[in-house]
LUMVEX-402445 format. One record per residue: chain; x, y, z of N, C-alpha, C, O in turn; residue number from 1. Coordinates in steps of 0.05 Angstrom, whole numbers, always signed. Layout:
<rs>
 c n.east n.north   n.up ca.east ca.north  ca.up c.east c.north   c.up o.east o.north   o.up   k
 A      X       Y      Z       X        Y      Z      X       Y      Z      X       Y      Z NUM
...
</rs>
This chain:
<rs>
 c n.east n.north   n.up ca.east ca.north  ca.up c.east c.north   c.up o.east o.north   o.up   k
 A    +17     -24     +0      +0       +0     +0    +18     +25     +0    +40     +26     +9   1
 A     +5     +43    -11     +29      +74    -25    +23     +83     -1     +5     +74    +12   2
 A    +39    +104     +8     +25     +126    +29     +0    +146    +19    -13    +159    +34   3
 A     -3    +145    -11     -25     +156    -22    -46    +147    -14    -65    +161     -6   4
 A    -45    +119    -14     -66     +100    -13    -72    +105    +21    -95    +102    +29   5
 A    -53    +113    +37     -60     +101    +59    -78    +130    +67    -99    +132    +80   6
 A    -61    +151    +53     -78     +183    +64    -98    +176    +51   -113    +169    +70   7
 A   -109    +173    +32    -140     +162    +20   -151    +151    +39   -175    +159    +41   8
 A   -144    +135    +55    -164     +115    +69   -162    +131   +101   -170    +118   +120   9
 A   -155    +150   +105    -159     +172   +131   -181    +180   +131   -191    +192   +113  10
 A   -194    +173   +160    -218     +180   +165   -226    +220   +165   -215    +238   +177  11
 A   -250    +220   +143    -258     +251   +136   -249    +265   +161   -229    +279   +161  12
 A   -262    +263   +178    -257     +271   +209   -230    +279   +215   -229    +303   +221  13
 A   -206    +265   +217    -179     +266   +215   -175    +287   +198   -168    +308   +208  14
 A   -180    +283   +166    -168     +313   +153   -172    +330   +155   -154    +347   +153  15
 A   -206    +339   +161    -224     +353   +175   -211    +378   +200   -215    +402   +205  16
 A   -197    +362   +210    -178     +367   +236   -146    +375   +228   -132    +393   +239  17
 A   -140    +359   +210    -120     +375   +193   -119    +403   +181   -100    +418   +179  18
 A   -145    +407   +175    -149     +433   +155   -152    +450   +179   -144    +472   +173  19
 A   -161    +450   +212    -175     +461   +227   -141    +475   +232   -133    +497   +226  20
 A   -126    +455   +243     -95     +457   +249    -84    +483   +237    -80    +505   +248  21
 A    -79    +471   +201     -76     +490   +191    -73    +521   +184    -56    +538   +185  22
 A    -96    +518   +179    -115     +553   +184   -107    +569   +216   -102    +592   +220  23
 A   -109    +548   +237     -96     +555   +265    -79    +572   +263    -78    +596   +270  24
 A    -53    +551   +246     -29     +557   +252    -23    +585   +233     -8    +604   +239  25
 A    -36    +583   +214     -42     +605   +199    -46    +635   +204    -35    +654   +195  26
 A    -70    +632   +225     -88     +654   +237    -78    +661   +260    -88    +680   +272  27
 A    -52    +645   +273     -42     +653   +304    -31    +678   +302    -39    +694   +319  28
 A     -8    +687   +281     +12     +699   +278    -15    +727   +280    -18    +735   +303  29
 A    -26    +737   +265     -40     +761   +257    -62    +763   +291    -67    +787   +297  30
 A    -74    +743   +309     -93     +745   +326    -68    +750   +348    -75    +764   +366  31
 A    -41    +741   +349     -22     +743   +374    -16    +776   +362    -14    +790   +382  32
 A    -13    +793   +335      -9     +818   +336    -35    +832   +337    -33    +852   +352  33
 A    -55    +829   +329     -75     +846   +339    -93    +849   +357   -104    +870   +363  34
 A    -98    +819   +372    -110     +817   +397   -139    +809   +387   -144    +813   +364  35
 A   -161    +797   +403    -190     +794   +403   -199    +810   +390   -208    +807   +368  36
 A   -196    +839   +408    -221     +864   +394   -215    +871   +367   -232    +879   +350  37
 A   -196    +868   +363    -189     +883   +335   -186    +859   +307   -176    +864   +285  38
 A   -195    +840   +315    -192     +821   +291   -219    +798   +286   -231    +787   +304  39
 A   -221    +795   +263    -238     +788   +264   -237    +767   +240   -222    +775   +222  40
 A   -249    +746   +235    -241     +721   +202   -233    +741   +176   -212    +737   +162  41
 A   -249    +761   +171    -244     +787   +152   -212    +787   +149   -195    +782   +131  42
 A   -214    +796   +172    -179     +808   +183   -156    +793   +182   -133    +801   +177  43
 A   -164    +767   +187    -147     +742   +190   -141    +723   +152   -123    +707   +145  44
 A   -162    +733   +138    -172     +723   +109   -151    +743    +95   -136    +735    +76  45
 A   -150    +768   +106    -131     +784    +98   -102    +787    +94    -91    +800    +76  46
 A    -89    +772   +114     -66     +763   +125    -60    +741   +119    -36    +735   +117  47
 A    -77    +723   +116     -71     +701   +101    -74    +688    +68    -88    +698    +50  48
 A    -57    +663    +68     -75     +657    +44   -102    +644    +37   -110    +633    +16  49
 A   -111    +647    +56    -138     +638    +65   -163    +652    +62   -165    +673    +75  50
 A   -186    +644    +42    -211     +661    +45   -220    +659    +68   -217    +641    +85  51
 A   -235    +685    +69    -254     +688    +88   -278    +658    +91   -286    +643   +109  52
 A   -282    +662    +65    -298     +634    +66   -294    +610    +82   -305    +598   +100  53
 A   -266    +606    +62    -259     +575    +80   -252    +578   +108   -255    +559   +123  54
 A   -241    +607   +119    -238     +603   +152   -265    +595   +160   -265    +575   +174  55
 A   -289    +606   +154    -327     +613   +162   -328    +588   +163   -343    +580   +181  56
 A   -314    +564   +145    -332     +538   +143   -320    +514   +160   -330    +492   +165  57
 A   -289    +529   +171    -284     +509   +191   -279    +525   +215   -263    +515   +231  58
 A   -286    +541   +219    -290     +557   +244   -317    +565   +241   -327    +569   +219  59
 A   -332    +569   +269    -360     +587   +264   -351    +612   +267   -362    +627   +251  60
 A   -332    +625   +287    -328     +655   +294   -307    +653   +310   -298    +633   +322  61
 A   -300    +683   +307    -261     +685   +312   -263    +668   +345   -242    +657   +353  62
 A   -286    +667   +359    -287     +655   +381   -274    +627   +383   -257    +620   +399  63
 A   -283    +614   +369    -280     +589   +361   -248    +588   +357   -230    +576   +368  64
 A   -250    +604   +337    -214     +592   +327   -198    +608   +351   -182    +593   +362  65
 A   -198    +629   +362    -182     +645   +373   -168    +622   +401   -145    +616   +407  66
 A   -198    +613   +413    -189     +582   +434   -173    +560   +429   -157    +547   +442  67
 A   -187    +559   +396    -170     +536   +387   -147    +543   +379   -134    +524   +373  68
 A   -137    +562   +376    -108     +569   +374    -89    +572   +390    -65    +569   +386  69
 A   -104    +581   +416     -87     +589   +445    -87    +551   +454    -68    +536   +459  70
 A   -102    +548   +453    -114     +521   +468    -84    +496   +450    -71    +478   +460  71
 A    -82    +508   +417     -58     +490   +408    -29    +500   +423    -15    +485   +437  72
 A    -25    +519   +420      -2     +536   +432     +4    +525   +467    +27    +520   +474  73
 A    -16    +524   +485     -14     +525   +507     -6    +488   +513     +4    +481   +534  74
 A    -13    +469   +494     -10     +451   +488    +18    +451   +490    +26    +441   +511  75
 A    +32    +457   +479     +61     +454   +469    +69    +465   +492    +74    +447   +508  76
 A    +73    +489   +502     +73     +493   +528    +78    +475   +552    +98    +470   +567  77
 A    +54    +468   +551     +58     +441   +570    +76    +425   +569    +94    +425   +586  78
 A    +78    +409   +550     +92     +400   +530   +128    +400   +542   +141    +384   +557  79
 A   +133    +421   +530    +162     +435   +542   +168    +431   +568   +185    +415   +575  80
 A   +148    +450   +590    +158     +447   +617   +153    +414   +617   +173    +402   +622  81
 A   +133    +400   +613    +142     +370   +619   +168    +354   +614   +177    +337   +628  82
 A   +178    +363   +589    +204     +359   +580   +223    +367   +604   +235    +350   +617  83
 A   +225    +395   +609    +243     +402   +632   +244    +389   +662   +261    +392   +679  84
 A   +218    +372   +664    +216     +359   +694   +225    +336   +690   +229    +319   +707  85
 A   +231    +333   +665    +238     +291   +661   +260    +303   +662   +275    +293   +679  86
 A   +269    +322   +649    +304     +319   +648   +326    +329   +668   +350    +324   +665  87
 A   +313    +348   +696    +325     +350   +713   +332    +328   +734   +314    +314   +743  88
 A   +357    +326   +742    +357     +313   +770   +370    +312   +792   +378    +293   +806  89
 A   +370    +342   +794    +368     +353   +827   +347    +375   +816   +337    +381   +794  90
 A   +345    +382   +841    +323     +404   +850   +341    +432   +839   +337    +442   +818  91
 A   +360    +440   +856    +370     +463   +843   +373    +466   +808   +367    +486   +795  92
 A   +385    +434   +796    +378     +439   +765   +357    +441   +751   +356    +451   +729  93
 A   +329    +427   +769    +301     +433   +761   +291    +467   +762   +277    +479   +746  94
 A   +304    +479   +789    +297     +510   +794   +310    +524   +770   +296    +543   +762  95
 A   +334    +519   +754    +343     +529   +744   +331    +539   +715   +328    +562   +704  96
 A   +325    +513   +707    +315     +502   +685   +290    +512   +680   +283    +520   +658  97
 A   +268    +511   +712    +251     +528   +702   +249    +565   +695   +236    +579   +680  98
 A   +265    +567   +712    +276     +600   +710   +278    +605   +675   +270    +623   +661  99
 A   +292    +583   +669    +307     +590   +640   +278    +591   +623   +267    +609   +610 100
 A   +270    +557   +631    +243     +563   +603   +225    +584   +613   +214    +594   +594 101
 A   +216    +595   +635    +205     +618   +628   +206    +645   +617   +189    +659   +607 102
 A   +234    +649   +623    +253     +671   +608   +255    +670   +577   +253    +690   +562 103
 A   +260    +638   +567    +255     +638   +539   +234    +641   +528   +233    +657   +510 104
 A   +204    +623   +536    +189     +634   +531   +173    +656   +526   +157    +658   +507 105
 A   +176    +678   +549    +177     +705   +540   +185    +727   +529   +175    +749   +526 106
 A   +219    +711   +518    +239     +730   +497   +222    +727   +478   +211    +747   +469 107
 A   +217    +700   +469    +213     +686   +441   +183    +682   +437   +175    +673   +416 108
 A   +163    +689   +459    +133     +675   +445   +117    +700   +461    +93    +695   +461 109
 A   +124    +724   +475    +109     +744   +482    +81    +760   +472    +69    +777   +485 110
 A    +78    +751   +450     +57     +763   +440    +41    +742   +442    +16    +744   +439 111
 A    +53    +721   +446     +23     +694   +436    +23    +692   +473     +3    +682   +484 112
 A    +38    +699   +484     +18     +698   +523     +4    +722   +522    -16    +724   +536 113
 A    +13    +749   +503      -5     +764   +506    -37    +754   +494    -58    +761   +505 114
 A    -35    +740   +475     -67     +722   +463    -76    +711   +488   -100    +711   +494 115
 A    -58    +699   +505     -74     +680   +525    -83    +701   +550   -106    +700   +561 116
 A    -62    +719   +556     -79     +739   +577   -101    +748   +559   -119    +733   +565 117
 A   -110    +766   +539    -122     +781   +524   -151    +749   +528   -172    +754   +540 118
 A   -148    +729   +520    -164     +711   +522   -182    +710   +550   -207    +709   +552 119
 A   -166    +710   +569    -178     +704   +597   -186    +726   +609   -197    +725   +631 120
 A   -179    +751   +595    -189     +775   +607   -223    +770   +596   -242    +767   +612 121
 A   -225    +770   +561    -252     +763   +549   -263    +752   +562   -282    +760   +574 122
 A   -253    +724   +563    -274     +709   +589   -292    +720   +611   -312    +709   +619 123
 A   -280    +747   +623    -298     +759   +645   -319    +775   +628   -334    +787   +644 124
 A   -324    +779   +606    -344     +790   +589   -362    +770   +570   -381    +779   +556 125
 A   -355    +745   +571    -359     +736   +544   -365    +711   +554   -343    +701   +556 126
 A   -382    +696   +561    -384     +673   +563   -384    +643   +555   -383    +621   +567 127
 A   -385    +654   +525    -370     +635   +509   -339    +626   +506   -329    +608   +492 128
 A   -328    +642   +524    -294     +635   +526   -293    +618   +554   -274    +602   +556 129
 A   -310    +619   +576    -299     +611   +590   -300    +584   +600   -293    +579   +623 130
 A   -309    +564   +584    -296     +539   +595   -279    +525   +580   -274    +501   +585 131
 A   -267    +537   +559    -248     +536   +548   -214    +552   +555   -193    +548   +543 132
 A   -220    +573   +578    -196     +584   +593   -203    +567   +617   -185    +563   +633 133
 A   -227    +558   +621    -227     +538   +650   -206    +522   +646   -188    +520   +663 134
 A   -206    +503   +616    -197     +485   +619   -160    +489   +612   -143    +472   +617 135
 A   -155    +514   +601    -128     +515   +593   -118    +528   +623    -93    +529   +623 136
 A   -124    +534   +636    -118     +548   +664   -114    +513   +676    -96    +507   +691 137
 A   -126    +498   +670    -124     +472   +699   -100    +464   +687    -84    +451   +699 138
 A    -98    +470   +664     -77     +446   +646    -54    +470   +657    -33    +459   +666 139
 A    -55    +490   +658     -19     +502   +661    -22    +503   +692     -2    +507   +706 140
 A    -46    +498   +703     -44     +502   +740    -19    +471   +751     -3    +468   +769 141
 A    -33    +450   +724     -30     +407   +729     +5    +420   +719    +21    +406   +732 142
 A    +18    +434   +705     +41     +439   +697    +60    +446   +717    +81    +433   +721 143
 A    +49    +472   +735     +64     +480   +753    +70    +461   +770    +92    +454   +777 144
 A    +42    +448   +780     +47     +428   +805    +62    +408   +800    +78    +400   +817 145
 A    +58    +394   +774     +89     +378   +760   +122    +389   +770   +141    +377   +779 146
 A   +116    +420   +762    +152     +419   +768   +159    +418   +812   +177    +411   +827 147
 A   +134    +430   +814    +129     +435   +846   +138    +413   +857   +156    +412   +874 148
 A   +123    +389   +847    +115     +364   +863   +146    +355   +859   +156    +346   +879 149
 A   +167    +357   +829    +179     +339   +823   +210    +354   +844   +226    +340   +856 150
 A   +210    +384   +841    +230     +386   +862   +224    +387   +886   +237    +403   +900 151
 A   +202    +369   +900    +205     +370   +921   +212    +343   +928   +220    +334   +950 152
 A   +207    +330   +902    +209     +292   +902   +251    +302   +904   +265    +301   +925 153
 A   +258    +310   +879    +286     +313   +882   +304    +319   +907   +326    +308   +913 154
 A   +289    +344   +922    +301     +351   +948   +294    +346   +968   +297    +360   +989 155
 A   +282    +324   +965    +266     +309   +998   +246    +320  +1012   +238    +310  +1033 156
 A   +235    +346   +998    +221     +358  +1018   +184    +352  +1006   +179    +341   +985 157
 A   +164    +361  +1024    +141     +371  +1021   +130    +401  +1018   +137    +419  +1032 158
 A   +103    +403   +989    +111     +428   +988    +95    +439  +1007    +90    +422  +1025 159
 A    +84    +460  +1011     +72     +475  +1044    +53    +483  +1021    +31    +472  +1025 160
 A    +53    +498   +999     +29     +506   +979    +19    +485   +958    +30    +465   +948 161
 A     -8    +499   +956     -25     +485   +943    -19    +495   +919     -9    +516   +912 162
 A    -35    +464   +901     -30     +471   +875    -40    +494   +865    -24    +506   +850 163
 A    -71    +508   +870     -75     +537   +865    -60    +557   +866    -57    +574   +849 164
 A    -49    +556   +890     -24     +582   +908     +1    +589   +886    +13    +609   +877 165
 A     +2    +552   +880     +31     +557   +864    +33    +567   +832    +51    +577   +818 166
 A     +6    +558   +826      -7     +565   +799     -5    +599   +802     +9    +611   +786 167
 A    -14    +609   +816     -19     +640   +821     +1    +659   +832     +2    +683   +828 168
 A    +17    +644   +849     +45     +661   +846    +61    +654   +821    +74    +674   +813 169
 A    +63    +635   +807     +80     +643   +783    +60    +649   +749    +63    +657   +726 170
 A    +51    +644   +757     +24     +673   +735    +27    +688   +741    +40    +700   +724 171
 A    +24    +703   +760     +31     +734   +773    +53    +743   +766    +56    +765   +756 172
 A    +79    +719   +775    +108     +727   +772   +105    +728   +735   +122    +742   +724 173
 A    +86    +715   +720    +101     +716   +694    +88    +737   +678    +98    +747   +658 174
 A    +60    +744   +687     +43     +767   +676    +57    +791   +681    +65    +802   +660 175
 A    +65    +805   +703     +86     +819   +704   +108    +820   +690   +112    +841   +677 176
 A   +123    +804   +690    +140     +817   +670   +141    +814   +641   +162    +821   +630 177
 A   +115    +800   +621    +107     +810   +605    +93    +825   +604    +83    +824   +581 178
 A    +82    +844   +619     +76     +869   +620    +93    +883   +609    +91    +895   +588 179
 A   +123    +884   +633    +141     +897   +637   +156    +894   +606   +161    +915   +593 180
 A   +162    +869   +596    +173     +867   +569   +162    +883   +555   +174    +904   +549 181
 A   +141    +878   +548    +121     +901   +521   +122    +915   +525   +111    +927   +507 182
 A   +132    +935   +549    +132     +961   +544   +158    +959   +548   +165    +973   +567 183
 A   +176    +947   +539    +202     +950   +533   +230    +952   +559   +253    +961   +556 184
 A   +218    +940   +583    +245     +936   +602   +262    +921   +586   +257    +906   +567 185
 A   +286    +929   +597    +315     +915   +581   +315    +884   +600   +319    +861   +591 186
 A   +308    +895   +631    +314     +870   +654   +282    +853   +658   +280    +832   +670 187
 A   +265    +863   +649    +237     +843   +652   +241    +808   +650   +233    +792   +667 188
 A   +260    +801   +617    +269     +772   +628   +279    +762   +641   +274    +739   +648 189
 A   +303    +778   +653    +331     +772   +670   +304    +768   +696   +292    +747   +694 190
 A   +297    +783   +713    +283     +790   +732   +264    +762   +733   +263    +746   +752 191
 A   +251    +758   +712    +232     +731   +707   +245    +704   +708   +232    +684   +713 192
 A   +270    +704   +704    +287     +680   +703   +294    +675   +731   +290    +654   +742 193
 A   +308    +701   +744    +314     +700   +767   +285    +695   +793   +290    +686   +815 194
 A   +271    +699   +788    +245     +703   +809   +233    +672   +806   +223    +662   +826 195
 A   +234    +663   +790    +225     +637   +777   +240    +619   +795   +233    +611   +817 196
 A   +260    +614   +784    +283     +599   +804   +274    +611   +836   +256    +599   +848 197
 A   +283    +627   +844    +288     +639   +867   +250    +622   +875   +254    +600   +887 198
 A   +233    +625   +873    +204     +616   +877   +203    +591   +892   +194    +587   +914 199
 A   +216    +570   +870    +206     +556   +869   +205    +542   +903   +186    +537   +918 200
 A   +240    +539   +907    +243     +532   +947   +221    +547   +968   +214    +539   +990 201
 A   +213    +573   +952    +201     +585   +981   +174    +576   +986   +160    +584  +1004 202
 A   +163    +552   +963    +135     +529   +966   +149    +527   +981   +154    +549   +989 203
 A   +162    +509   +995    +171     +499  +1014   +175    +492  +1044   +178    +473  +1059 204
 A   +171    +532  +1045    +172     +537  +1069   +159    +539  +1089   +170    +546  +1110 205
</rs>
């Protein structure tokens, strides 16, 4: 059997989901520079090589795709920091490590956490966003407590905070200084790398 033959015989559904991908990955770049309010399939049809049409027929409204795009992104996310918990093994190289990937991630992907704040802000207006930031909020809350749980497995200890607590001091610590980045601090990553690390022991205490 050819690999022709074999993509032939892929269930509609599957390509269906291919094309959805696509157009995603397509439509992230222009919704991470202009934000919710200001964009709309029009806007996105524009920027891409994509009609308006065909976004309309596999999306219903920028609602739709805008989740499904944060929702792919935040995916990979996960993703990474899981990568970084299998590969540390001490605790100080786990603190480190996470310091780093949050620092990189905010050199290199700041406009697409700006989509995900800009997302969960909508949510307090819009009710159609929010069980879809319910569910990408538990998935990066199940992330943190991964690296939490795993340097405390590494350094013998127990952590004193809850998985909420820990979720919400380092959202705090990372919304801040992408704040601080976009409007252009020189030290916003340095500061985020360092606070990250520095965090993580004082669960601990």
């Amino acid at each position: 059997m050819t690999s022709s033959d074999v993509r032939s015989r892929r269930p509609q559904a599957d390509k269906f989901e291919d094309r959805r991908r696509e157009l995603a990955d397509a439509a992230l770049v222009t919704l991470a520079d202009l934000g919710y309010a200001r964009t709309s399939l029009r806007t996105i049809a524009e920027n891409t090589s994509f009609s308006h049409g065909v976004l309309h027929y596999y999306f219903r409204d920028k609602v739709e795709l805008i989740t499904y795009c944060v929702q792919r992104y935040k995916v990979a996310c996960v993703a990474r920091y899981d990568g970084l918990v299998a590969a540390a093994d001490t605790a100080e190289g786990l603190a480190t490590a996470c310091g780093e990937g949050l620092a990189t991630t905010l050199r290199e992907d700041a406009l697409l956490h700006r989509l995900w704040y800009d997302l969960r802000a909508q949510a307090l207006f819009e009710p159609a966003f929010r069980a879809d930031v319910a569910a990408i909020d538990d998935s990066l809350q199940g992330m943190i407590w991964r690296v939490v749980s795993s340097y405390g497995e590494l350094g013998g200890r127990t952590p004193t905070a809850s998985p909420s607590y820990a979720y919400a001091l380092f959202d705090g610590l990372f919304g801040q200084a992408l704040l601080r980045h976009l409007d252009g601090s020189p030290v916003a990553v340095d500061d985020l790398r360092d606070g990250a690390r520095d965090l993580l022991p004082r669960l601990f205490v």
